[in-house]
Each structure stands twice: as C-alpha cells, then as structure tokens.
C-alpha positions in Angstrom: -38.6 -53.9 14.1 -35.1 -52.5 12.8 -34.8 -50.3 15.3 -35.3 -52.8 18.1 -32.3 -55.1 17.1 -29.2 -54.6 18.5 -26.3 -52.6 17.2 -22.6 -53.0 16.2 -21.5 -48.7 16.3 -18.3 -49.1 14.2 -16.5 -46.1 14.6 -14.0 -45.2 11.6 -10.3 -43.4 12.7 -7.9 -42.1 11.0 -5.1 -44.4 10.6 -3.4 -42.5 13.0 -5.7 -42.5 16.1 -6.3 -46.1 15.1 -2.5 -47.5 15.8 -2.5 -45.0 18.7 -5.9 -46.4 20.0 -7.1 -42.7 21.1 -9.2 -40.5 19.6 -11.0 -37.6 21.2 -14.5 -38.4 19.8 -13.9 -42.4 21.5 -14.6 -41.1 25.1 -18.2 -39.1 24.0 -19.2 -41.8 21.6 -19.0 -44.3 24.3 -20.7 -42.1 27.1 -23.6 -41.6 24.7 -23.9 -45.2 23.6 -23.6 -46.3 27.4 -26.6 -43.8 28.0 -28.6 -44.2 24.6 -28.1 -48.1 24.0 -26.5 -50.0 26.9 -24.5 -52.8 26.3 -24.0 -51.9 22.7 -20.7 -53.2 20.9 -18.3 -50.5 19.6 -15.6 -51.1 17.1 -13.0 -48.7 16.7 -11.5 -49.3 13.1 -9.7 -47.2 10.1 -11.6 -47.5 6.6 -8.2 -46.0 5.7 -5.8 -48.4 6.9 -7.8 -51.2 5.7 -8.2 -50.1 2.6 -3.9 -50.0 2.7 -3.8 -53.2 4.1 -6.0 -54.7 1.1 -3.8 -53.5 -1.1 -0.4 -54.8 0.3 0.9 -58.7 -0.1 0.8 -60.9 2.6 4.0 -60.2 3.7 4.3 -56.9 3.6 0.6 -56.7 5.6 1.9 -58.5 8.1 5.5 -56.3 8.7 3.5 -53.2 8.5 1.1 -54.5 11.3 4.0 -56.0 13.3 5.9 -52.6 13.2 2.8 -50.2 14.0 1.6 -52.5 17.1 -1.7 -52.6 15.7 -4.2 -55.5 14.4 -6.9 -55.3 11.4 -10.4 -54.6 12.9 -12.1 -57.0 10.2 -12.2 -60.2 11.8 -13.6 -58.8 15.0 -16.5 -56.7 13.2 -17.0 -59.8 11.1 -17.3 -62.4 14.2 -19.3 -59.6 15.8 -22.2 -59.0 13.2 -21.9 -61.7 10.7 -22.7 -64.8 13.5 -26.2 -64.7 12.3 -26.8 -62.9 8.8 -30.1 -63.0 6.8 -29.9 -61.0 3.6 -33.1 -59.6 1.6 -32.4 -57.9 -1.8 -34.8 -55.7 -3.6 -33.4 -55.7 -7.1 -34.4 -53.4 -10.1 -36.8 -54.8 -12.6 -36.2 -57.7 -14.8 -33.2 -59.3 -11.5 -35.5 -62.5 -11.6 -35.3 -63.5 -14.5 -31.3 -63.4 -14.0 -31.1 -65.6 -11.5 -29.3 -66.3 -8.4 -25.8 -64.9 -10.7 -27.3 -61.7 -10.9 -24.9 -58.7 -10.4 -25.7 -55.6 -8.2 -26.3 -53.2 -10.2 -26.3 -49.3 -9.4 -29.6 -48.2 -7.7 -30.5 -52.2 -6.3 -31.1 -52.0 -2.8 -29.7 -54.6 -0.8 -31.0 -54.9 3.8 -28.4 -56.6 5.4 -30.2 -57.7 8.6 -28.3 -59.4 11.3 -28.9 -60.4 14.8 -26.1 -59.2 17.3 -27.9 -60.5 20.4 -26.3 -62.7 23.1 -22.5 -61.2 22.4 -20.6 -60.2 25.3 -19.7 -56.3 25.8 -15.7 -56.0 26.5 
C-alpha cells in the first residue's frame, strides 16, 4: 500500500523563514510527525526562493546564496526521495500510440512512487 511507504514531509517557507531557518509552524510539524510517523524525514525548503534561484545565472546564484548564509534545498530532497524512483503514468486516450516522446498533456495523471526506506533521520 501507498500509505504504508515512507514519507519525505517537505515543508515550504517563506524565503524569509527559510534563510533564517525558523519558522513557527517548524516546532508543531515536527512534534506531530515524531508522534504520527516516527522517523519521518522533514525538509524545510522555500518554493519561493527556488523558484528565484532558477531564474538567476550561475553567478549571481551563487553570490546571493553566499550573502544570505543559506543553501538550495533541491539536492537534499532529490538525494532523499529520488534514490529509488519507479514511475507509472496513466495517460489520456490515444498516449500509446505516441510513444515513449509523448508530452504530458493537461488532465494525464502521472504516480510518482518512490521508496524512502533505509535513510537516516538527522
């Protein structure tokens, strides 16, 4: 089952609370993760700052990183739930006969299923 797997939470910050590494939420999502689904990873990262850090040069990604103290939190949820990804896609009629270059289209459903198990809580 789903439901029986084990689970990354990823929680998205502000930019903000994300450089600061505090949030008032962090604490009460932790507790209730420790009590609901022990050893559970959590990721705290910031949909916003990534989404300004994809847009900046290389350069210029790296300064503002440098200056705020702070690290992107892709690598870490990528290393964390990607080590063992299976994929099954349930595509709209007529995806088969496009082949494996078919493009996701709007109202294709795609399961990402991944296996989490045997990584170390920090």
């Amino acid at each position: 089952m789903i439901t029986s797997k084990p689970v990354i939470y990823l929680v998205n910050l502000s930019e903000k609370d994300y450089i600061r590494k505090k949030n008032k939420w962090l604490v009460k999502i932790k507790e209730w993760v420790d009590a609901n689904d022990p050893g559970a990873i959590i990721i705290p990262f910031s949909g916003a700052l990534e989404l300004k850090l994809f847009d900046m040069n290389p350069e210029d990604r790296e300064k503002y990183l440098k200056e705020n103290g702070c690290i992107s939190a892709l690598d870490k949820i990528i290393v964390q739930g990607y080590k063992a990804l299976s994929l099954m896609y349930f595509f709209t009629a007529g995806a088969d006969e496009r082949g494996r270059n078919y493009i996701v289209e709007d109202g294709d459903i795609i399961f990402f299923k991944f296996n989490t198990g045997g990584l170390k809580k920090k």
